[in-house]
C-alpha positions as CSV (number, residue, x, y, z in Angstrom):
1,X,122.6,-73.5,124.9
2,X,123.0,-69.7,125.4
3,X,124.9,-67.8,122.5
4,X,128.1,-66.7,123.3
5,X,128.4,-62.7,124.3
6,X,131.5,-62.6,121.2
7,X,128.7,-64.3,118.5
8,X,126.3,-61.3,119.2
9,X,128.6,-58.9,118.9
10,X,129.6,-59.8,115.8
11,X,125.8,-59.8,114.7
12,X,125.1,-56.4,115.6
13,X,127.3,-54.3,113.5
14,X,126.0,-56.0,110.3
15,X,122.5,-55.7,110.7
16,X,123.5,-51.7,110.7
17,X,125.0,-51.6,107.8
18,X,121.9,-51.0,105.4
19,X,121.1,-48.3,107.7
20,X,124.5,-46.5,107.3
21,X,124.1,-46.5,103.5
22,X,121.1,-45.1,103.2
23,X,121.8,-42.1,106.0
24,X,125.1,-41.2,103.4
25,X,123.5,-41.7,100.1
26,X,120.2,-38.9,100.6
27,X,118.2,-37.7,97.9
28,X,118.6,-35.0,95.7
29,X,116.9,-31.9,96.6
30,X,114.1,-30.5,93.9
31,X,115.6,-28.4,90.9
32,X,113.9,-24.8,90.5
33,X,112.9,-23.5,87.2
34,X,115.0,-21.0,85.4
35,X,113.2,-17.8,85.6
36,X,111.4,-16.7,82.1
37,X,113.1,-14.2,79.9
38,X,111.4,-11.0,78.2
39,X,112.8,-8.4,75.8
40,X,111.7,-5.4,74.4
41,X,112.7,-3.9,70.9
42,X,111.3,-0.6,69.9
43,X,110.1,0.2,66.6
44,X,111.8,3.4,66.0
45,X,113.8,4.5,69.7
46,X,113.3,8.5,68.6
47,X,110.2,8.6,66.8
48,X,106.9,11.2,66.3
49,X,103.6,10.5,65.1
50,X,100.7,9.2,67.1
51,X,102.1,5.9,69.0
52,X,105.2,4.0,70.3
53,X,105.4,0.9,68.1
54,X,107.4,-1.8,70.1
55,X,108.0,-5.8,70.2
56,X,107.6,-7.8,73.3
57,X,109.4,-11.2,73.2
58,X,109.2,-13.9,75.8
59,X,110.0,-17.5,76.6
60,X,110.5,-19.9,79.6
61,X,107.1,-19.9,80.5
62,X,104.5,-23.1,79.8
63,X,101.7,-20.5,80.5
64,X,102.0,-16.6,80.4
65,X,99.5,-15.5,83.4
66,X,100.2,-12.0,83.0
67,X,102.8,-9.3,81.0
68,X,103.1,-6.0,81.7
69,X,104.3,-3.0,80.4
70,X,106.5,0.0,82.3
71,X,108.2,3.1,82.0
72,X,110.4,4.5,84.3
73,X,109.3,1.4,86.6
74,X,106.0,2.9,87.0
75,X,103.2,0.8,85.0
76,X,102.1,1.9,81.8
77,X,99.8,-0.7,80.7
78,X,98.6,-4.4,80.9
79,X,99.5,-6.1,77.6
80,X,97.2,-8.7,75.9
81,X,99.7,-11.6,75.4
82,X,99.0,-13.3,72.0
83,X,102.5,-14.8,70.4
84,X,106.0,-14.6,70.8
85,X,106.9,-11.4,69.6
86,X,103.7,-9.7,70.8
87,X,103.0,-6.2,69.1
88,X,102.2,-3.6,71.2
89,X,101.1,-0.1,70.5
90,X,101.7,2.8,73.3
91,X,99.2,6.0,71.9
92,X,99.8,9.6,73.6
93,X,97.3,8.8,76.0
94,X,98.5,5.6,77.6
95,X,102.3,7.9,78.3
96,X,102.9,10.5,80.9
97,X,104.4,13.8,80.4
98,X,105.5,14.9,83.4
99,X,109.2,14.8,82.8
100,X,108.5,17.3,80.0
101,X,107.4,16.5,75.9
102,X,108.8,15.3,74.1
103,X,108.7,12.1,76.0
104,X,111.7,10.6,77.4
105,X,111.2,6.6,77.7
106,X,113.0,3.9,79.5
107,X,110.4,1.4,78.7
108,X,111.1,-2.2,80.5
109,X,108.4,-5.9,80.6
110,X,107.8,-7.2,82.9
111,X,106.2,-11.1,82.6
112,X,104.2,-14.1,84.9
113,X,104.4,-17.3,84.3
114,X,101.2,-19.4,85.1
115,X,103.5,-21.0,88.0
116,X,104.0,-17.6,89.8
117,X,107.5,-17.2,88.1
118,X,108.3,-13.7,86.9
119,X,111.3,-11.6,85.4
120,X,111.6,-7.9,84.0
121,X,113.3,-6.9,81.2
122,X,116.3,-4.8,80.1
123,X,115.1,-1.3,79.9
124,X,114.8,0.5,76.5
125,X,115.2,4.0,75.8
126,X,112.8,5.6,73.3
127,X,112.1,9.5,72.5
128,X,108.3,10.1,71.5
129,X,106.7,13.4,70.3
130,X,103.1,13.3,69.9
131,X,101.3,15.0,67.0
132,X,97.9,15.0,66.0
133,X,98.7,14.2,62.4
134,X,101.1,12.1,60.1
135,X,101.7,12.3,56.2
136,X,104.3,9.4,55.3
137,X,106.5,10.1,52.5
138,X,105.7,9.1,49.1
139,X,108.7,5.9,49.0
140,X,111.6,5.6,50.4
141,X,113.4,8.5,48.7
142,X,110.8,11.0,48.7
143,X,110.0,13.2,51.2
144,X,106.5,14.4,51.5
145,X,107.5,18.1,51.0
146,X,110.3,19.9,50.1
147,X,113.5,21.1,52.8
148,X,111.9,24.3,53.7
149,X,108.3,25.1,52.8
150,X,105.3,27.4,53.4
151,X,101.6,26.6,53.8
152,X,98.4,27.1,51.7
153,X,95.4,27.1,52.9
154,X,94.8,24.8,55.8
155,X,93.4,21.0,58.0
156,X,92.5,18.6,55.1
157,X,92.6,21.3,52.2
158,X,96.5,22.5,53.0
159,X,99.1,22.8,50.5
160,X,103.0,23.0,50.9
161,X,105.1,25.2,48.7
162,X,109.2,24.6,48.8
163,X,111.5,24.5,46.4
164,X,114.2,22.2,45.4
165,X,117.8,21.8,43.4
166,X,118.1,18.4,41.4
167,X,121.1,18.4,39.6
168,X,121.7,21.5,37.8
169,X,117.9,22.9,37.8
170,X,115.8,24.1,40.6
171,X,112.2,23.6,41.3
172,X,109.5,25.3,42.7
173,X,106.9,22.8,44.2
174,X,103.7,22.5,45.6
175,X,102.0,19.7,47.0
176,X,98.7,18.8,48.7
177,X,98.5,17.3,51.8
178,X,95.3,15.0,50.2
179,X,97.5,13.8,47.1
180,X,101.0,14.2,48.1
181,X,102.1,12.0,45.1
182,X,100.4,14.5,42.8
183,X,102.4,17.2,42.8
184,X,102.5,20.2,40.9
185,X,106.7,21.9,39.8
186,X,107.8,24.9,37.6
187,X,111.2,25.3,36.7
188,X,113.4,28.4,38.7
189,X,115.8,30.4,35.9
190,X,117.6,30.8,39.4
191,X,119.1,28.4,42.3
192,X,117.1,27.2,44.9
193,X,119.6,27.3,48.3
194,X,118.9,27.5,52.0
195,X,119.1,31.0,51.4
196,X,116.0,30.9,49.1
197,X,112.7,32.6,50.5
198,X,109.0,32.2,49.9
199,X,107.3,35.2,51.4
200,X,104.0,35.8,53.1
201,X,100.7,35.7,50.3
202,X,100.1,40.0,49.9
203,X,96.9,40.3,49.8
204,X,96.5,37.8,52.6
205,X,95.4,34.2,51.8
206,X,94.7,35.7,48.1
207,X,97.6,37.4,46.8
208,X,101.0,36.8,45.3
209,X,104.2,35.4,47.5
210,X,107.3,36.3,46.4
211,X,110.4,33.6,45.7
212,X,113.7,35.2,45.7
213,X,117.3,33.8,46.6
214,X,119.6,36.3,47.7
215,X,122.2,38.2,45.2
216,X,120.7,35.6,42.5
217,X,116.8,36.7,41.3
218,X,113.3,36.7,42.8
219,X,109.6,36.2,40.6
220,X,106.1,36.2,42.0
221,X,103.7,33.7,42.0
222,X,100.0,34.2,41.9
223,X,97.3,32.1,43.9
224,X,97.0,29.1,41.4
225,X,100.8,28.9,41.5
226,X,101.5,30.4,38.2
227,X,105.0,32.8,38.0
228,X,103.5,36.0,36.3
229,X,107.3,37.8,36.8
230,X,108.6,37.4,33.3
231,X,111.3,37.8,33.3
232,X,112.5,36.9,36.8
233,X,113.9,39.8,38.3
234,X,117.7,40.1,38.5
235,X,120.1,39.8,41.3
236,X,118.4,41.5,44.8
237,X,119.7,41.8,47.8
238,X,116.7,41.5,49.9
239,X,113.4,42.0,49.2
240,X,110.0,43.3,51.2
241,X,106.0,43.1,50.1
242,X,103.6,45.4,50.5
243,X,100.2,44.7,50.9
244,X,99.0,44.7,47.7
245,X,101.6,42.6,46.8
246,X,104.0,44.5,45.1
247,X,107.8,43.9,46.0
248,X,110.7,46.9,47.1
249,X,113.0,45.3,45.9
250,X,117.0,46.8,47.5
251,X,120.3,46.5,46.9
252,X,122.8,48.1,48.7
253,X,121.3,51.7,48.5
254,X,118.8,51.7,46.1
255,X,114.9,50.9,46.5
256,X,112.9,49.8,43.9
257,X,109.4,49.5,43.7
258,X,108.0,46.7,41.6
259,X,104.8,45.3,40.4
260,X,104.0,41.1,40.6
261,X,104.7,41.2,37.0
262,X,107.6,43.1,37.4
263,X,107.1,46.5,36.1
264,X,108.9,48.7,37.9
265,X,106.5,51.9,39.8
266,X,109.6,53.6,41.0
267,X,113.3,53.8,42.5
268,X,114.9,55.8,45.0
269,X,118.8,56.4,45.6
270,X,118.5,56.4,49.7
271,X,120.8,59.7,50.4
272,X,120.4,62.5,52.7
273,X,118.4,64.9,51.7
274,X,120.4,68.2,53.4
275,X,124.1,66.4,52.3
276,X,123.7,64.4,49.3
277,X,125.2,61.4,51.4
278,X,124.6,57.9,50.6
279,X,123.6,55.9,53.0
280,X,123.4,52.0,53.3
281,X,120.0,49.4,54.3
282,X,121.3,47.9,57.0
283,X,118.4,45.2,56.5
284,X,114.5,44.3,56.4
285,X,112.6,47.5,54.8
286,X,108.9,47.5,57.2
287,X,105.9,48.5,55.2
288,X,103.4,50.1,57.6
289,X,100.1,50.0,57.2
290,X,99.8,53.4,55.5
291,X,101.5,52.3,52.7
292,X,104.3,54.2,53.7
293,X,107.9,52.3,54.0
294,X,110.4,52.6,57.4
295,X,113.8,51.8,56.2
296,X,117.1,50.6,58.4
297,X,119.9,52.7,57.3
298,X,123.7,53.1,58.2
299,X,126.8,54.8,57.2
300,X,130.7,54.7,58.7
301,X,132.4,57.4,59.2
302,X,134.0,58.3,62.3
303,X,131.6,56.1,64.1
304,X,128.3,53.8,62.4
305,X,125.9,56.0,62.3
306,X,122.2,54.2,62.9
307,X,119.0,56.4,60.9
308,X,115.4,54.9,60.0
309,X,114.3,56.5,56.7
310,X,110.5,56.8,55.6
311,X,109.2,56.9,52.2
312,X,105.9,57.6,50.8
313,X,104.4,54.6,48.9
314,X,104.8,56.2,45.6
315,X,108.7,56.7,46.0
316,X,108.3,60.7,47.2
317,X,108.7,62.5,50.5
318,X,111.6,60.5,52.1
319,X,113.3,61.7,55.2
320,X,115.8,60.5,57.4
321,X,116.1,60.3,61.1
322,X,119.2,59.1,63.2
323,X,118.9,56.8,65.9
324,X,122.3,56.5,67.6
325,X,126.0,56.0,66.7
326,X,128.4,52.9,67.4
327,X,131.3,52.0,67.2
328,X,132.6,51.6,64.1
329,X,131.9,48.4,61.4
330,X,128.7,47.6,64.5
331,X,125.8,46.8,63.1
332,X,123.2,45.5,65.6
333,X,120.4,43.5,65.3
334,X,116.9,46.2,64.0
335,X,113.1,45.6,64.3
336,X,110.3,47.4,63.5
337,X,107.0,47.3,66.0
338,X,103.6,46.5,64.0
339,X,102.8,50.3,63.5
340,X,106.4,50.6,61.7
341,X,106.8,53.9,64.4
342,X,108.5,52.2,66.7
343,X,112.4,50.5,66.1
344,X,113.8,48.1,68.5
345,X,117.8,48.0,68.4
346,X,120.3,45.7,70.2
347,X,123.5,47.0,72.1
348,X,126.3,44.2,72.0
349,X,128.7,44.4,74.5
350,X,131.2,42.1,75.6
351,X,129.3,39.5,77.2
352,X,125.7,41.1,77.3
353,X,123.3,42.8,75.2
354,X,120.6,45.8,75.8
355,X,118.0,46.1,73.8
356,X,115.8,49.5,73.3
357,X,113.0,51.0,71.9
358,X,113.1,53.7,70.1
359,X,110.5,56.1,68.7
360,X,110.4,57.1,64.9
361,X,110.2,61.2,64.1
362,X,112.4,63.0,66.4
363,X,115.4,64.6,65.9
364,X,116.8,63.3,69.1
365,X,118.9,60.1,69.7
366,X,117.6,56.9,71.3
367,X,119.2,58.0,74.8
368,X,117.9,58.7,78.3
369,X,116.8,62.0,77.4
370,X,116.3,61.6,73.7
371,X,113.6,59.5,72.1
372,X,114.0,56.6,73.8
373,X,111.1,54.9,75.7
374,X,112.5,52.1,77.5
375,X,115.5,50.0,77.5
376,X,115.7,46.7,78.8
377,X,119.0,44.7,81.6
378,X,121.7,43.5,79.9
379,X,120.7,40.0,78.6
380,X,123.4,37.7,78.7
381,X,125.0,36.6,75.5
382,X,125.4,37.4,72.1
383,X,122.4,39.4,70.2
384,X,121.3,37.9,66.9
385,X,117.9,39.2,66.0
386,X,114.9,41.0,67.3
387,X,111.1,39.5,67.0
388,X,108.0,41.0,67.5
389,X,104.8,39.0,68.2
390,X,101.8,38.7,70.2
391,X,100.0,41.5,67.9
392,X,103.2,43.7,69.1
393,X,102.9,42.9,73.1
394,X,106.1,40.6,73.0
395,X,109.3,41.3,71.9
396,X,111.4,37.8,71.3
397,X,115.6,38.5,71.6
398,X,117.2,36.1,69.9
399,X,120.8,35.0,71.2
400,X,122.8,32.6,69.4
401,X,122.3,30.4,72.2
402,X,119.5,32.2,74.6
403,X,116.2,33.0,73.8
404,X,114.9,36.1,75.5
405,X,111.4,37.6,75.6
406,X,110.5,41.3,76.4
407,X,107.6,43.5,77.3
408,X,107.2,45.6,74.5
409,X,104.8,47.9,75.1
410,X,105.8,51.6,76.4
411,X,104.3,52.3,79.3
412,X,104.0,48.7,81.1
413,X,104.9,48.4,84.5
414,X,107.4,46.0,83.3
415,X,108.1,47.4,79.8
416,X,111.7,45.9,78.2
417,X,111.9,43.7,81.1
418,X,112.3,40.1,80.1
419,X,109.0,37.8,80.9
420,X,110.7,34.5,80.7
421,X,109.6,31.8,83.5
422,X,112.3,32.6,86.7
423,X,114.0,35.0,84.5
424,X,116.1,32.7,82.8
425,X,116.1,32.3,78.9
426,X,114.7,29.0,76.7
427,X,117.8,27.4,75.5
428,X,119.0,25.1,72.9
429,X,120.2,21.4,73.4
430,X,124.1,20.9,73.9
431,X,126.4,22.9,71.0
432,X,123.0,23.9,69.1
433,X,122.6,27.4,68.2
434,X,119.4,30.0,66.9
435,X,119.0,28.8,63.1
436,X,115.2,29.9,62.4
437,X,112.3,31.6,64.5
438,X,108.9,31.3,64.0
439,X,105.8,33.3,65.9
440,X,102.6,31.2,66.6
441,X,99.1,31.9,67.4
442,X,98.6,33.8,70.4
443,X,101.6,34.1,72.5
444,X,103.5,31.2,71.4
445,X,106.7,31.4,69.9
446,X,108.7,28.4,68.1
447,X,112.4,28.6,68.0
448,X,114.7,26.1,65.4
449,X,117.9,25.4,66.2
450,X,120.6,23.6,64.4
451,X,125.1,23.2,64.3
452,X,126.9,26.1,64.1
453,X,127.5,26.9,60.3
454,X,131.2,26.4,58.9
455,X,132.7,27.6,55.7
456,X,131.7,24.0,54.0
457,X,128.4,24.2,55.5
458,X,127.4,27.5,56.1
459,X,123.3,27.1,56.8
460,X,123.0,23.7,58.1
461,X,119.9,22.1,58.7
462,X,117.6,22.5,62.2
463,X,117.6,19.3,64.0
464,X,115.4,21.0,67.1
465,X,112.5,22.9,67.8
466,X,111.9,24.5,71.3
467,X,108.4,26.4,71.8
468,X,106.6,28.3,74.4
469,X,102.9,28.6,74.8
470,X,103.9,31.6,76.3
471,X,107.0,33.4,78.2
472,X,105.7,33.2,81.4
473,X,105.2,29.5,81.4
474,X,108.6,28.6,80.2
475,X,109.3,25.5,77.5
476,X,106.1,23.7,76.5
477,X,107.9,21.5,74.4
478,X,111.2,20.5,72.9
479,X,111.8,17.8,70.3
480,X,115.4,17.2,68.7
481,X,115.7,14.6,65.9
482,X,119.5,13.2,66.3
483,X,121.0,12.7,63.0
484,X,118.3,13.7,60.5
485,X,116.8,17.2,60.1
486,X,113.5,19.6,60.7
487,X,111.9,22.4,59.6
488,X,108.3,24.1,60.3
489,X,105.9,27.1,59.0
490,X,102.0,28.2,60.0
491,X,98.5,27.2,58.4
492,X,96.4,29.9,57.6
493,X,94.7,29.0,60.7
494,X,97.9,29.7,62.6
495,X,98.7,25.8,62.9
496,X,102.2,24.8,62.6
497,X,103.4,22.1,60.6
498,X,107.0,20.1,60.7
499,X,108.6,18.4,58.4
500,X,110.8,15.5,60.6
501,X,113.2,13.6,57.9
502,X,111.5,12.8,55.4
503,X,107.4,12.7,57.2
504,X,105.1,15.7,57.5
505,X,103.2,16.1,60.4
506,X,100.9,18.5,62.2
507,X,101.9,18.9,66.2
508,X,98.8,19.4,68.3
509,X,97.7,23.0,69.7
510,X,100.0,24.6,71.8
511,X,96.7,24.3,74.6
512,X,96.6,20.9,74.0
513,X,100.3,20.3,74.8
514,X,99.9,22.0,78.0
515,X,97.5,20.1,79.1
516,X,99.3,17.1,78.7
517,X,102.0,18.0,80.8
């Protein structure tokens, strides 16, 4: 008997049912891994030496296929993965210079997982100068050398003299670069400050240097670092070396001539000889290389009246020649050329300086149609010493905060105009000011800059150095060390060394930095 047509539609609708529930109820779709994570910490983030020490930590991946590492998103180098951290070691010649030395880093890693997944890192910053050399300190409270220093000898047989204050007694150091530990000290009968100088070796790289400390004494030491002044001289207010070593020795306006052991050759009251009229150093005496001493000079009277005096090396025959006149309580900045015939004197006006040249003899002022032989454009800023380098060629114009350099020699096409790259003048970072300068080999120059002094802390430490390979070229390098300190002097071979905190190291040739960049 058929079914009935109500039976089989009654039928239908529950045989769909299964089919319903398993259309609403589908699968879930396939998870995706998390990506992998990577970090970077850096060793030290403004460091010098030889190499960028860093960390390079990963996880997420089962498998790490590949890690890389980057700077400024462009690849530096592919890194050997080993562990999690993996060391890595970045030397000066896996890095790029092009955005100037010291370095600049914003390092990032980037890693691949054996599955193709892949993630980069949070970039780190990181300042690196390179340097072909690095003495560590000693421990961790003693510095290789001492604040400020001057060099020995030179490469592996070097030897740094500095002196020191600890507690109530200075010290007078020197230390090899070989045997650091081993160092050799005698005891100061005056302070050692920031004020305290070391002088050049008279006769070169054989002589004796000089150690004085402004208004407080000076002594010589002799080549195998003995003091043979003794007593140590009494309070100076500066202090020149001849060749032969012997020291005139000035204060205010007198000049005294003195041997290494401190006998005294000669002195000299610095007067006019037609007036009887006293008249003031103004600063550095210049021995020439006749033996014979140029001498700065000033008086006020109406106006500051500007003279160079000359005196034979035995103390006779001086004579006095006037330069210019200023306005009065001026003193401007004074150099004298290699020859010591020649005086270079800054102008200071209101917001520029001029500097001239000036030669030494006549009876006529350093004007147009006096004796002067070239004068350079008002420089920008304010005037705080005059340099000569470059065998005499180059005259460097210190500003407080611009760093102009000059053709010096009389007769030049361009002479007393300044040489700087596009005319504009090297200058310090941010609030930094001219603390130190320092001619190098050739035609490069080395400039330290530090804080402006205040009445608690008049001669604060450098914390930058900016040098030039030579004017034309503009900054060759510039390295700054944020919170800690710096200082630098030549070799005998004309290599500079720094002291960076508490590490010595030796920068490469000025040559070598250029080509890096």
């Amino acid at each position: 008997m058929p079914t009935p047509p109500f039976r089989r539609a009654f039928v239908r609708p529950a045989l769909l049912l299964p089919f319903l529930a398993l259309a609403c109820n589908q699968p879930p779709p396939p998870t995706t891994p998390d990506l992998p994570q990577v970090s970077i910490i850096v060793d030290e983030p403004t460091s010098v030496g030889k190499s960028v020490k860093l960390f390079i930590t990963t996880s997420g991946c089962d498998q790490v296929q590949r890690l890389e590492l980057l700077d400024n998103n462009e690849l530096l180098k592919q890194v050997t993965y080993g562990a999690s951290p993996t060391q890595v070691e970045l030397a000066t010649s896996d890095l790029r210079f092009a955005r100037g030395i010291s370095a600049n880093l914003s390092l990032t890693a980037r890693v691949t997982c054996a599955d193709g997944r892949t993630n980069v890192s949070q970039a780190q910053p990181a300042t690196f100068f390179p340097v072909d050399e690095v003495v560590e300190p000693i421990n961790s409270t003693t510095p290789v050398v001492p604040d400020y220093f001057v060099v020995d000898g030179s490469g592996a047989t070097a030897s740094f003299i500095g002196c020191t204050k600890e507690g109530s007694r200075s010290f007078l150091y020197k230390v090899t670069k070989s045997n650091p530990a081993n160092r050799q000290r005698v005891e100061m009968d005056f302070p050692c400050d920031a004020t305290t100088i070391i002088t050049d070796r008279k006769p070169a790289g054989t002589g004796h240097r000089w150690v004085w400390t402004k208004d407080q004494g000076a002594f010589a030491i002799d080549a195998g670092f003995n003091i043979v002044t003794i007593p140590a001289l009494p309070a100076v207010k500066n202090l020149a070396v001849a060749p032969n070593g012997d020291a005139f020795v000035y204060n205010v306006a007198r000049l005294e001539r003195f041997s290494p052991t401190g006998t005294s050759k000669w002195n000299l009251e610095i007067a006019d000889p037609e007036t009887n009229t006293i008249s003031l150093i103004l600063a550095d005496p210049f021995v020439r290389p006749d033996g014979k001493v140029v001498i700065p000079l000033y008086d006020d009277r109406l106006e500051t009246h500007l003279y160079v005096g000359i005196v034979n090396a035995n103390g006779t025959g001086f004579v006095r020649y006037e330069i210019d006149r200023f306005p009065l309580e001026q003193y401007p900045p004074v150099a004298f050329d290699p020859t010591g015939t020649v005086v270079y004197v800054a102008t200071q006006g209101p917001t520029s300086a001029n500097v001239r040249a000036c030669a030494i003899g006549s009876t006529k002022l350093c004007v147009a149609s006096g004796s002067r032989l070239w004068i350079s454009e008002p420089l920008p800023g304010y005037m705080a010493a005059l340099v000569p380098y470059n065998n005499g060629t180059r005259l460097a114009a210190i500003g407080s905060n611009r760093f102009w350099f000059l053709e010096a020699r009389d007769g030049q096409s361009n002479e007393g105009q300044a040489v700087n790259k596009d005319q504009l003048p090297l200058t310090p970072n941010g609030a930094l000011v001219a603390r130190f300068a320092q001619q190098g080999p050739g035609s490069a120059f080395y400039m330290f800059t530090s804080a402006v002094g205040t009445t608690e802390k008049p001669y604060p430490y450098p914390v930058e150095i900016v040098a030039t390979d030579a004017a034309e070229k503009g900054e060759l390098f510039r390295y700054q060390v944020p919170g800690g300190s710096l200082y630098g002097a030549l070799d005998d071979s004309e290599a500079l060394w720094l002291r960076v905190g508490p590490k010595l190291v030796k920068p490469f040739a000025p040559e070598q930095y250029r080509a890096m960049r």
